[in-house]
Each structure stands twice: as C-alpha cells, then as structure tokens.
SELO-669608 format. One record per residue (C-alpha): x, y, z; residue in one letter. Coordinates in pm, whole numbers. Layout:
// SELO-669608
+--------+--------+--------+------+
|   east |  north |     up | code |
+--------+--------+--------+------+
|      X |      Y |      Z |    a |
...
+--------+--------+--------+------+
***
This chain:
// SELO-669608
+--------+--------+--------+------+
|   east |  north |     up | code |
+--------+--------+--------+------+
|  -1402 |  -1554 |   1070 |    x |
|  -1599 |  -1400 |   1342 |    x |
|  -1926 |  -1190 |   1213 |    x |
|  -1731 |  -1150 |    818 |    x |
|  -1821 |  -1375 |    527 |    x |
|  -1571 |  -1239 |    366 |    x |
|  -1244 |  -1048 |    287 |    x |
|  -1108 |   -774 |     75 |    x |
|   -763 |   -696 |     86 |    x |
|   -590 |   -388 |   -124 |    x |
|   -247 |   -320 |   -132 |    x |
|    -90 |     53 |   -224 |    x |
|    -97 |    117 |   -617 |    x |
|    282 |    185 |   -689 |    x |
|    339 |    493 |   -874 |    x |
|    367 |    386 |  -1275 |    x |
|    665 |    572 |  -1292 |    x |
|    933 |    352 |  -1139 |    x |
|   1024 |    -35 |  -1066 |    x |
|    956 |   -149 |   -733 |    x |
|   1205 |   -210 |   -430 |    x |
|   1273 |   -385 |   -116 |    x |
|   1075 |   -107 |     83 |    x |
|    775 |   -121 |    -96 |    x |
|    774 |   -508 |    -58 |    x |
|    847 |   -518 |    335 |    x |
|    570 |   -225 |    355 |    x |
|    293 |   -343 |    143 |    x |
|    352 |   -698 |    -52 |    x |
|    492 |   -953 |    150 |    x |
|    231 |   -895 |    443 |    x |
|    -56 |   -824 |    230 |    x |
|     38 |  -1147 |     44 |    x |
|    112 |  -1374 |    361 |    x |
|   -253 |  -1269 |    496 |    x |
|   -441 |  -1348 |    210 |    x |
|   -243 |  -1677 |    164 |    x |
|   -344 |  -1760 |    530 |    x |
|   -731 |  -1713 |    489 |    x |
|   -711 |  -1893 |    155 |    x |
|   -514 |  -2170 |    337 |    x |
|   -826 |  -2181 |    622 |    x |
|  -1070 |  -2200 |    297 |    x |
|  -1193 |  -1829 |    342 |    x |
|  -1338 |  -1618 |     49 |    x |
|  -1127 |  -1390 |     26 |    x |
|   -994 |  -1067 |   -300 |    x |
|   -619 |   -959 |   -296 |    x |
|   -655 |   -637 |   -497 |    x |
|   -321 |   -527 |   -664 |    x |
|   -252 |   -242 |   -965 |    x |
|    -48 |     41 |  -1091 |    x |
|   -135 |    384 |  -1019 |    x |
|    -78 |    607 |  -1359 |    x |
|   -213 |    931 |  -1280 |    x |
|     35 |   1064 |  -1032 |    x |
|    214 |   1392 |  -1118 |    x |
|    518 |   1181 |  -1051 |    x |
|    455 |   1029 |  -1422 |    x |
|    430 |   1368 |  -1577 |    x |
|    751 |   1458 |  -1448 |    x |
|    914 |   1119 |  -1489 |    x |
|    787 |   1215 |  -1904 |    x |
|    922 |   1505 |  -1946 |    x |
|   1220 |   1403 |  -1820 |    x |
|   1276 |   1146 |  -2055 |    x |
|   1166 |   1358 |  -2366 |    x |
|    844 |   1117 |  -2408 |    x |
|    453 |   1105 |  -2336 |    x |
|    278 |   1001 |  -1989 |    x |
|    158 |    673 |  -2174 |    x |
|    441 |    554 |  -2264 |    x |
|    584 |    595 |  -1910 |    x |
|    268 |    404 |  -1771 |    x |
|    273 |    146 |  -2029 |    x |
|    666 |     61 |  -1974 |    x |
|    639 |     61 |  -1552 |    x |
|    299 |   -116 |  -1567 |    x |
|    420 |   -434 |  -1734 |    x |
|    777 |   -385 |  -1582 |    x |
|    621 |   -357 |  -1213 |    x |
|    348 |   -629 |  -1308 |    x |
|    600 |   -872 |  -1430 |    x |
|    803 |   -840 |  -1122 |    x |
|    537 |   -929 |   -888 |    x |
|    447 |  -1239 |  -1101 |    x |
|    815 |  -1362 |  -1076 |    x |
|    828 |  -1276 |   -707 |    x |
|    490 |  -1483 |   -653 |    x |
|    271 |  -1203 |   -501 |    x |
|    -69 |  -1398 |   -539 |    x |
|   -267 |  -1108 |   -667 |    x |
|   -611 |  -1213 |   -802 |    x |
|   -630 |   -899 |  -1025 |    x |
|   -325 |   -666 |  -1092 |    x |
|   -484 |   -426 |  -1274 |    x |
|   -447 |     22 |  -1386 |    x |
|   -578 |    312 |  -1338 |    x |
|   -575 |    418 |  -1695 |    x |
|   -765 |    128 |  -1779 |    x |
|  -1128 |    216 |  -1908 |    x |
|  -1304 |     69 |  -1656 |    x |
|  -1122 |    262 |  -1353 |    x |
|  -1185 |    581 |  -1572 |    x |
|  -1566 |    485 |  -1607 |    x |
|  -1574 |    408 |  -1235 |    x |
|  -1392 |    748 |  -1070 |    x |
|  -1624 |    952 |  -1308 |    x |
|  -1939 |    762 |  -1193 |    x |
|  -1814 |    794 |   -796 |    x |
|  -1751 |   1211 |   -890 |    x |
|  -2101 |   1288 |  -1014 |    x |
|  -2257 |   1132 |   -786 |    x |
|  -2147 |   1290 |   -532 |    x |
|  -2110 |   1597 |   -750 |    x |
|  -2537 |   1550 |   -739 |    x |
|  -2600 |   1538 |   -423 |    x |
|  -2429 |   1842 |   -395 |    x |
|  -2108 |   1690 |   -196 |    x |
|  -1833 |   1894 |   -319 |    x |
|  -1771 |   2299 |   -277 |    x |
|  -1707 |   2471 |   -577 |    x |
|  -1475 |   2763 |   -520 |    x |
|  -1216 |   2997 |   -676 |    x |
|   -882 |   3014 |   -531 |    x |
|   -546 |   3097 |   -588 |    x |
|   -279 |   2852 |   -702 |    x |
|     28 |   2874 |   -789 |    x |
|    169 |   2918 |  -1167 |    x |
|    411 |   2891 |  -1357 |    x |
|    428 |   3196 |  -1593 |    x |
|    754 |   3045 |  -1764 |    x |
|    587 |   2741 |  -1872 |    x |
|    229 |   2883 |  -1899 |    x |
|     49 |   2617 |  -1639 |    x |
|    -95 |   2607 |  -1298 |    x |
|    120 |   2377 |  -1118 |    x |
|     34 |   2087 |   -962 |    x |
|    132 |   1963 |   -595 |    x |
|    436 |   1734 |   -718 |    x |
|    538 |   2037 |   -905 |    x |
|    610 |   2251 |   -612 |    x |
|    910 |   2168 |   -399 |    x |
|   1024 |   2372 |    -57 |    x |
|   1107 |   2381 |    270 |    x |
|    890 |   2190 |    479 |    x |
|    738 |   2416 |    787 |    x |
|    709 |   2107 |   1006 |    x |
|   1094 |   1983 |   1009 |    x |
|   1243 |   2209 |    784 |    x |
|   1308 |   1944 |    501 |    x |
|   1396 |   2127 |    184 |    x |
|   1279 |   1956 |    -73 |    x |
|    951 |   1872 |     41 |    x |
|    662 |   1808 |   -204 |    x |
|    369 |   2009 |   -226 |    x |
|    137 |   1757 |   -114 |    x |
|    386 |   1574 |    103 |    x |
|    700 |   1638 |    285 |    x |
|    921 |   1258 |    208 |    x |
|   1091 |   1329 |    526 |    x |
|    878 |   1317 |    830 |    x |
|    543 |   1193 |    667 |    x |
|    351 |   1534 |    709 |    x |
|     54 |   1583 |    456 |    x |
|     87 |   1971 |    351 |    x |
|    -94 |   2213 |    105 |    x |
|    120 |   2375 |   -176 |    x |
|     92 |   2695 |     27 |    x |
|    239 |   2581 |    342 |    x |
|    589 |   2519 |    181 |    x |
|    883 |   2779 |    277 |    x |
|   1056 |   2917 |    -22 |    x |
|    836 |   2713 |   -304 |    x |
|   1017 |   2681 |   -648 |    x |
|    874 |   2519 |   -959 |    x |
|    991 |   2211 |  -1054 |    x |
|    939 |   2298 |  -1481 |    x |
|   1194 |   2595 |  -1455 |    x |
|   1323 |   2662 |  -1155 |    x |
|   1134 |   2977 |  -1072 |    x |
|   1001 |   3128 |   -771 |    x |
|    583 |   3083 |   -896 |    x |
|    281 |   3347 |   -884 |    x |
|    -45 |   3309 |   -730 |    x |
|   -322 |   3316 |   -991 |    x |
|   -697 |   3193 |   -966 |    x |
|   -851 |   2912 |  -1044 |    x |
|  -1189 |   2728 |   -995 |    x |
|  -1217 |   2338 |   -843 |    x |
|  -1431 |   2136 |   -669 |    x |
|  -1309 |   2047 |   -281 |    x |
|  -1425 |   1778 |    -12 |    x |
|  -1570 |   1901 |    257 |    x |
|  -1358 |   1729 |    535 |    x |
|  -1430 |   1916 |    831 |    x |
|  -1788 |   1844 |    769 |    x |
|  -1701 |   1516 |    859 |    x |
|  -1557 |   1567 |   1188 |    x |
|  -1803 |   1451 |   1385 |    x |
|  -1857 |   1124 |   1186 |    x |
|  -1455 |   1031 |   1181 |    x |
|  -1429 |   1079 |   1562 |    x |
|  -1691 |    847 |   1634 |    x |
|  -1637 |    581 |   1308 |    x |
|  -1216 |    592 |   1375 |    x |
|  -1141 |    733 |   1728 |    x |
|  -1440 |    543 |   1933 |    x |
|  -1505 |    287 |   1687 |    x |
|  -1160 |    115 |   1565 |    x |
|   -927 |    184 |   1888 |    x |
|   -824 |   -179 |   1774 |    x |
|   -591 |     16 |   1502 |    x |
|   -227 |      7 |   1517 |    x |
|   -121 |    252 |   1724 |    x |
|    107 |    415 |   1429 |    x |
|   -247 |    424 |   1236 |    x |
|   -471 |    566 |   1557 |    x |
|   -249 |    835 |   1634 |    x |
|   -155 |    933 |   1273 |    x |
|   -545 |    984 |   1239 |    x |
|   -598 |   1101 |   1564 |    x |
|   -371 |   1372 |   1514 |    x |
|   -532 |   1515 |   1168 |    x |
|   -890 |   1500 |   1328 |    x |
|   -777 |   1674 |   1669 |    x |
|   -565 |   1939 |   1448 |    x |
|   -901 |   2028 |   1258 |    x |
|   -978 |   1931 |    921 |    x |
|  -1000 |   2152 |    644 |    x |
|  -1176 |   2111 |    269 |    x |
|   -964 |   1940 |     48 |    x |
|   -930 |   1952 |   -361 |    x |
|  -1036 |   1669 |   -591 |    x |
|   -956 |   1805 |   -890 |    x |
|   -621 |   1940 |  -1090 |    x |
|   -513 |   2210 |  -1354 |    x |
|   -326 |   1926 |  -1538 |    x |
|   -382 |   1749 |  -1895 |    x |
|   -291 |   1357 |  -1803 |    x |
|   -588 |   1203 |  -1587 |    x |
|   -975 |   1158 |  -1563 |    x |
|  -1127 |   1457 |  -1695 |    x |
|  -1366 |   1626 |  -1407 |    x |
|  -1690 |   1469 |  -1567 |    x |
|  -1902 |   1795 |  -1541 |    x |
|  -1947 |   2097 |  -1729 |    x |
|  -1725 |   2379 |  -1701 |    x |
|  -1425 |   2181 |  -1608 |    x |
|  -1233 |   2178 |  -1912 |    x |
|   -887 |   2094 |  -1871 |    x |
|   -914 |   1981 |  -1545 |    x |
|   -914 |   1586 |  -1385 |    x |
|   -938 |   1430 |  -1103 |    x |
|   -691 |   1461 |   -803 |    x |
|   -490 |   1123 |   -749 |    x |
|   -569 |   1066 |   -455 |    x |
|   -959 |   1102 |   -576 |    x |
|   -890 |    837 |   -833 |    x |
|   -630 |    618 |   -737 |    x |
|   -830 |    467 |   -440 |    x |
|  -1084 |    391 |   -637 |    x |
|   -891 |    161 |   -855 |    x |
|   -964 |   -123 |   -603 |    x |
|  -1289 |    -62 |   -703 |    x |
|  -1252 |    -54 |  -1037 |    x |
|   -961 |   -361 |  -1037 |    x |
|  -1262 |   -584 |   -847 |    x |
|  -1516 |   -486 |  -1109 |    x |
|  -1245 |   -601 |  -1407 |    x |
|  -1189 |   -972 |  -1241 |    x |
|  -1573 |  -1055 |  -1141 |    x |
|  -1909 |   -931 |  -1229 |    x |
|  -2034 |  -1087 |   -833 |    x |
|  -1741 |   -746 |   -717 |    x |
|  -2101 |   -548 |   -543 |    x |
|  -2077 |   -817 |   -264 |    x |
|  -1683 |   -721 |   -215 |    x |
|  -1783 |   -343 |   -166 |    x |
|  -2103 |   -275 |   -125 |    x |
|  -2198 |   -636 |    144 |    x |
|  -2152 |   -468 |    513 |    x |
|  -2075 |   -884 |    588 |    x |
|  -1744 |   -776 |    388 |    x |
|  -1393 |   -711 |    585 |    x |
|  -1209 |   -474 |    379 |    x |
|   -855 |   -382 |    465 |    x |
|   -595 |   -243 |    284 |    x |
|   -205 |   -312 |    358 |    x |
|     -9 |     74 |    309 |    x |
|    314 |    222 |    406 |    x |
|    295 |    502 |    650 |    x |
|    275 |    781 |    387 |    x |
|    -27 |    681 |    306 |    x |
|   -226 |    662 |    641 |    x |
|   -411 |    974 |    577 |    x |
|   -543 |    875 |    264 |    x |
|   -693 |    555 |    344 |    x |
|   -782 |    633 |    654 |    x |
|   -960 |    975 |    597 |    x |
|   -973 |   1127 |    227 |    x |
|  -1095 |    753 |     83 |    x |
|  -1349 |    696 |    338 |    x |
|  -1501 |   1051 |    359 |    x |
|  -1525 |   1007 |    -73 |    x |
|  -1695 |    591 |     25 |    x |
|  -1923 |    775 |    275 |    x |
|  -2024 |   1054 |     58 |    x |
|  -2122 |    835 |   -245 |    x |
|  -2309 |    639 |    -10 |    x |
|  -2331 |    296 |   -137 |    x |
|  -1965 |    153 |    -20 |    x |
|  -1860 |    -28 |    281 |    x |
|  -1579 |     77 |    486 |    x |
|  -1215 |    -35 |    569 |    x |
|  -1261 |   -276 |    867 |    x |
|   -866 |   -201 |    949 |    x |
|   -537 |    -66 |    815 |    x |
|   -218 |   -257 |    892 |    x |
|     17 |      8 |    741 |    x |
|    397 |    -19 |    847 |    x |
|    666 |    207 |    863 |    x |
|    936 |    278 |    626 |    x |
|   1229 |     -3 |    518 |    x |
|   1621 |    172 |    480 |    x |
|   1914 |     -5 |    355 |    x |
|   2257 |    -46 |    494 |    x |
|   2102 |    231 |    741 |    x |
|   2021 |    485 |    476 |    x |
|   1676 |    603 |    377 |    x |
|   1572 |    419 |     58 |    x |
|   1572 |    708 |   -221 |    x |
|   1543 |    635 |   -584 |    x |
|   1660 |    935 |   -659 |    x |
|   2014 |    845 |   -575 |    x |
|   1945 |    471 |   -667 |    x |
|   1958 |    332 |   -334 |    x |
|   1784 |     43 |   -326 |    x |
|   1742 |   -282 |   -390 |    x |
|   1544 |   -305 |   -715 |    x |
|   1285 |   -608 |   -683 |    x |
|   1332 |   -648 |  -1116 |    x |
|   1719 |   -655 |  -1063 |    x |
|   1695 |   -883 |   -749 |    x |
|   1519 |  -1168 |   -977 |    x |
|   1766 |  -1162 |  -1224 |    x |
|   2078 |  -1148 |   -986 |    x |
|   1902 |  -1426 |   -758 |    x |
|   1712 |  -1687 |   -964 |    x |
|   1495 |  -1879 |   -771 |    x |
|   1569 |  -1689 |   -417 |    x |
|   1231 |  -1566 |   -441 |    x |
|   1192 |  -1719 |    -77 |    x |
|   1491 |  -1611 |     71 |    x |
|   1419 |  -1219 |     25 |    x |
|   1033 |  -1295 |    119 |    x |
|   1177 |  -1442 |    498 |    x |
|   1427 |  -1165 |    548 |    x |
|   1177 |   -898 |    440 |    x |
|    929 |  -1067 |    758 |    x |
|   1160 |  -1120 |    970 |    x |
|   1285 |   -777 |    940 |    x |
|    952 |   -616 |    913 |    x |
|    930 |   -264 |   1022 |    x |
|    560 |   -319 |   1129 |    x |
|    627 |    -39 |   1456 |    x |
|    897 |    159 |   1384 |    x |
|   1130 |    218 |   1098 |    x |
|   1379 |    -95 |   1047 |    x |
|   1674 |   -195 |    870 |    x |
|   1787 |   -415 |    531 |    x |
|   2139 |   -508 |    497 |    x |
|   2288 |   -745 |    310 |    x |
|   2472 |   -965 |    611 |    x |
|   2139 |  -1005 |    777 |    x |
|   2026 |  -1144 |    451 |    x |
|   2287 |  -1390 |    420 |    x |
|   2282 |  -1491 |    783 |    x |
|   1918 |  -1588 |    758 |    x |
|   1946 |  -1762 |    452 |    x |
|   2217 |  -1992 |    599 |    x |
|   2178 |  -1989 |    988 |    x |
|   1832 |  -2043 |    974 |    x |
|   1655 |  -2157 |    632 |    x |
|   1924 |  -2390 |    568 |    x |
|   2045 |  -2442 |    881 |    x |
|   1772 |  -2480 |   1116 |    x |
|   1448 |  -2572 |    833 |    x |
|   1637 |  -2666 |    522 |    x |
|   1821 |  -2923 |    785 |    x |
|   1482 |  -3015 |    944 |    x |
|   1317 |  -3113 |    625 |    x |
|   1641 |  -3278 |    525 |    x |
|   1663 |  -3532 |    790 |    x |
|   1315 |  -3621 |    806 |    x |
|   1305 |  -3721 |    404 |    x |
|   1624 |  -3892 |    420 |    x |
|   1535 |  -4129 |    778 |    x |
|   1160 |  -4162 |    574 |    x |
|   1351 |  -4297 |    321 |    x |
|   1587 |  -4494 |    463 |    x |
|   1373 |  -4665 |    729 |    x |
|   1047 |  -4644 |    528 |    x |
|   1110 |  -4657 |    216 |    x |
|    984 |  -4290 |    184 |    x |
|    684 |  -4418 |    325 |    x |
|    511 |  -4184 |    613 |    x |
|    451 |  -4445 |    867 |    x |
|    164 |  -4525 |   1084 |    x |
|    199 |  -4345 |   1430 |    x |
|    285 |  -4608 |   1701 |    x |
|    284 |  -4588 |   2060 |    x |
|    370 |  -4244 |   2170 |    x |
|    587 |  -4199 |   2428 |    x |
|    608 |  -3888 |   2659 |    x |
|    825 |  -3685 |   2448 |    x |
|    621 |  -3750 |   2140 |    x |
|    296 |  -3675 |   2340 |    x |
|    465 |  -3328 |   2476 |    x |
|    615 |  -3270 |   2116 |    x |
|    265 |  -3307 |   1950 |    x |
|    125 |  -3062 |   2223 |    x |
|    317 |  -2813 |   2167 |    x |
|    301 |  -2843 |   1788 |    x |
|    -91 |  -2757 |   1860 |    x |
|     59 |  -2434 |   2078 |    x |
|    261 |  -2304 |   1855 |    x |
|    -44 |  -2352 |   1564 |    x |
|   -287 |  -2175 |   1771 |    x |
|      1 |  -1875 |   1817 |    x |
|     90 |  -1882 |   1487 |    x |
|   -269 |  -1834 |   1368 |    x |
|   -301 |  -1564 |   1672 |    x |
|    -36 |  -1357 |   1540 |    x |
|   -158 |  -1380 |   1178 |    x |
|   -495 |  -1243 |   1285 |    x |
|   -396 |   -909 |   1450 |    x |
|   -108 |   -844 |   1143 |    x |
|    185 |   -948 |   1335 |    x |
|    365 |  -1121 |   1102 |    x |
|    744 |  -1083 |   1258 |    x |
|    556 |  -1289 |   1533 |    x |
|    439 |  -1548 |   1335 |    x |
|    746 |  -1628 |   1136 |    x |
|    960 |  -1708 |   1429 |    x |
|    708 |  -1959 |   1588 |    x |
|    659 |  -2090 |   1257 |    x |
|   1081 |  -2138 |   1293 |    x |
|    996 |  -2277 |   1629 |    x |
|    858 |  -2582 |   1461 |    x |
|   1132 |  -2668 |   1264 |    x |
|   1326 |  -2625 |   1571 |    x |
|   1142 |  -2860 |   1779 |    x |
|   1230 |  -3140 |   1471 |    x |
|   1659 |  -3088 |   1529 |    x |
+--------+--------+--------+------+
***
C-alpha cells in the first residue's frame, strides 16, 4: 500500500434529523464501504468511520416543527439512521454521535487550543435577528434568493441548488424561517478562522500538492482559493450545541461545521484507545468519501482547523461524487421524493445486494446521474440473475453432478483454459486498478466480466 501503513476512511455524518435515502448511499456509503471492504480483503489495517451529526440547525428546525426538543429529534434519527445501515450491511467499525460526551470533550479541546495560540479573530459584527422571536438567527434560519443562480430558497450557508457556499448576507430578499419576517441587522461578538491567512499554505498543500484529486474536487477547491478566501465563523448565537469553551461566550456553541468534522475524531477515540496512530501517524492515509456539497468543508474549513491545532494529519484524498435524482427529479425530502433506505428494507427483505449493485453501477462519481426503478429491475434480472446468478448456478450444479460437489483437481489445460485463466489474472489486476483510484463503476463491470467469461 505504497509508502501508507495504514488507512482511515470517514464517510459524511448524515444530518440527525431525517432517515437516509438512495442519494446519500450512491454518494457516500456504498463506495466508502466497497473500499474499505477491498483493503480489508488484501489484509490492510484499515478504520471505516461512520456517525450521526446532531448539531445542525436542520435539527432545531426539524424540533420545532414537531412541537418537541432537539434531543429527542437526535435520539429518534440516530438509532433510526444507525439501524438502517446495520440492516443494509455498511461495515462501519464505529457508528457513533456528535452529542456523545466524548465528541463534546474532543471539539472543546480542538477550540482552545487553537483559541491559545491565538488562532481565531475575535470580532463584533452584525447578524441578522429576529425581533419577532427574540434570537439571532442562525445560517439554516435564513432562506433567499441565491445571487449565484437565482435559486429562491437558498440557505444561508448554502444554496441546495447549484452547490455554492454563501454567507447569510449574500442572500437576495432574506426572510426568517421562525416567522416569516424580513430580519434586522444587530451586533454580535464570535470568534472566526482566519482562512485567507491560509492562502498560501492551501495553494501549495491542494493545488501543487494533490493534482491527483478528482477533477470535480480540484476545481471545486481551486475555485474558492483563486476567488480569495475570507475569515470564516466557528461559533453560533444558538442554545443546542457545544458551548464555545471560553469565557465570555455565554450562549454561544460551536459552528457545525467546527464540530461535526471532528466527530471522526472523536468516533475513533470511542472504538480504540491505539486512535493517535489513525490521526496523528503521518504513515496514515486518511480519506473521507462526501457528496459534492460538502467539498469545501473537507477540503478547506476541516483542514485549515487540523492545521491550526497542529497535531493532526491530513486528508490524503477526497473521492466525493455528485448528486443521485430519481425518475429524473432532484431528490428532495421536502416533497418526499426519494427512496427511503428504512422503507426499502422493509419493502425488499433480503435485496440488500440488489440496491448495493444498481447504486455502483449507476454511480454518479463525475457528473450527476440517474435512479429509476426499470434500471433497477433490469439489473437485478439481466445481469445478477441472468449473467452471475446463472454463472454460479451452473458451476454448483455440474460440481455436483460430475463431482459429487467436489472441486476437482485441475487437469491438463488446454488452450482455452490457459487463455481463460490469463485473462482471469487481467481482469484481477483491473479490477484492483480501478478500486485504487475510486472508480468503482469501473470495477463492477469487470468484476461482471468474470462471470461472463464462465457462460
């Protein structure tokens, strides 16, 4: 495993505040599960670092919503979301939360240090407010018209319709989600990372050093960097998180995408006491498996907190794909379309399999790509039972009837045996070749190719 000893893999924490579909799974699960089933296959040391995410604004929302507390919101998705994944066979080694004490313990440790070696910029600034509901209002609590394709009802934070990153203040015609009114500006103090002081150091780490990246990750980064980078807040006017562990910041905690990341680090310190050699060993290959919403996060805001602390290794690489639609619609759970991976389970026992091959062979790993339901039941007959279901067939029922299910001992080979073998070895080598640089669309149909060459 060239100069590695070995690997850490993290997949996205799913919001706590919904079940999981088909998009997530084709985005995140399946390939970050395939890989680390293929190193454990070769005998490789290798983490697969799963959890839920429970400090999103998302969760607030989803609460008040539903007339109940943030807990009980996490506490219900978390087991509902954990649950599915065991069913569904994700081989997580540790599925674990971020309101866990641990991952509280370990954000708050990561914050003052850096906090103490004077990493952050304390400022005052305006935010917006809420004077109906008395409350500054978070990111997720803004919606508008996105400036960059003129989306309108992009997110404070995000627009969910071209992928753009934005600032509560860049949104055209803002509105608060609590009452439907048009918010004030009013000041507030918080503590903000210092991105464009790490210009310099993300050019050379991401744009000279990892040109390896997928080109949907390279040029995602490449364009924040060239655009300029500007400070960035870590911490929230909000009462369900971390609280900001320093003085003065009462009623303040830490900005999810602060904490959230961190929860890898805190999920590897809750399944082994040996996790400093996962995080903190540069002979370590860390990568984490992301949708493309994400990019910035991992690739930037994460590292930039690693490098300030000082202590942490880096992501080696970033496989994020694009985005999964269904029947050639955008997923949305706000208008419930999608294919829930809970409901799935129940309506397909034991087709577990089925949804994993579609999902791979369908993989939008460069551009956006397509579920539907006939492509689904065309692979599952004209090629798992067809072609390898059919392949595996005759060869148990000739080894029992000639051998009395007895693998024989190879005879003489003859040419076509000889060729046969040889290009089993081929198609092992590409299969393995594929696997290594992420492309796992590739690997599935030579793996087919196998059971082809048996028909």
């Amino acid at each position: 495993m060239s100069e590695f000893k070995r690997t850490l893999i993290t997949s996205a924490l799913p919001y706590a505040n919904g079940p999981v579909h088909i998009g997530h799974l084709a985005g995140v699960y399946v390939p970050a599960d395939i890989y680390a089933r293929y190193l454990r296959l070769k005998g490789e040391d290798v983490l697969f670092i799963g959890g839920s995410d429970e400090h999103g604004v998302p969760i607030t929302i989803k609460a008040k919503k539903e007339g109940t507390t943030p807990q009980a919101i996490v506490d219900k998705y978390h087991e509902m979301i954990k649950e599915s994944f065991e069913k569904f066979g994700i081989s997580f080694d540790v599925y674990s939360r971020t309101s866990a004490r641990i991952h509280h313990e370990t954000a708050s440790e990561i914050f003052k240090t850096i906090y103490d070696k004077g990493g952050f910029i304390e400022q005052t600034s305006e935010q917006f407010y809420d004077v109906e509901a008395n409350q500054f209002l978070a990111d997720r609590y803004i919606t508008g018209t996105c400036p960059k394709c003129g989306f309108e009802k992009a997110y404070g934070d995000q627009c969910e319709s071209c992928g753009t990153s934005l600032n509560a203040t860049d949104l055209i015609n803002p509105k608060s989600m609590l009452s439907g009114n048009v918010p004030v500006m009013k000041e507030t103090r918080h503590w903000f990372l210092p991105l464009d002081q790490y210009e310099p150091w993300l050019k050379e780490w991401i744009l000279e050093g990892h040109k390896e990246w997928k080109p949907n990750v390279y040029g995602q980064c490449k364009s924040w960097i060239d655009g300029g980078l500007n400070p960035r807040a870590v911490t929230r006017d909000l009462d369900w998180g971390i609280p900001v562990p320093v003085e003065g910041a009462e009623g303040k905690v830490l900005y999810v995408w602060f904490d959230a990341p961190i929860g890898y680090i805190s999920a590897t310190k809750e399944l082994t006491p040996d996790w400093e050699k996962y995080w903190k060993d540069p002979e370590t290959r860390m990568l984490h498996f992301i949708g493309k919403d994400n990019i910035v996060f991992h690739c930037i805001i994460f590292p930039v907190i690693l490098k300030a602390e000082g202590s942490y290794i880096l992501p080696d690489n970033v496989p994020a794909n694009e985005f999964l639609n269904l029947e050639g619609d955008k997923i949305s759970t706000s208008r419930n379309w999608a294919v829930w991976l809970h409901e799935y389970l129940v309506e397909f026992p034991g087709k577990e399999d089925v949804l994993k091959y579609t999902l791979t062979a369908n993989a939008p790993e460069t551009k956006d790509n397509d579920f539907t339901w006939k492509d689904f039941q065309a692979r599952n007959n004209s090629e798992l039972v067809a072609i390898l279901g059919n392949f595996v067939n005759r060869v148990l029922v000739l080894t029992n009837k000639y051998y009395e299910g007895v693998i024989p001992i190879a005879g003489n080979l003859e040419l076509r045996d000889e060729e046969a073998l040889a290009t089993l070895l081929q198609l092992k080598s590409d299969i393995e070749k594929a696997l290594d640089t992420f492309h796992f669309r590739e690997a599935l149909k030579l793996a087919m190719e196998m059971a082809r060459l048996g028909e």
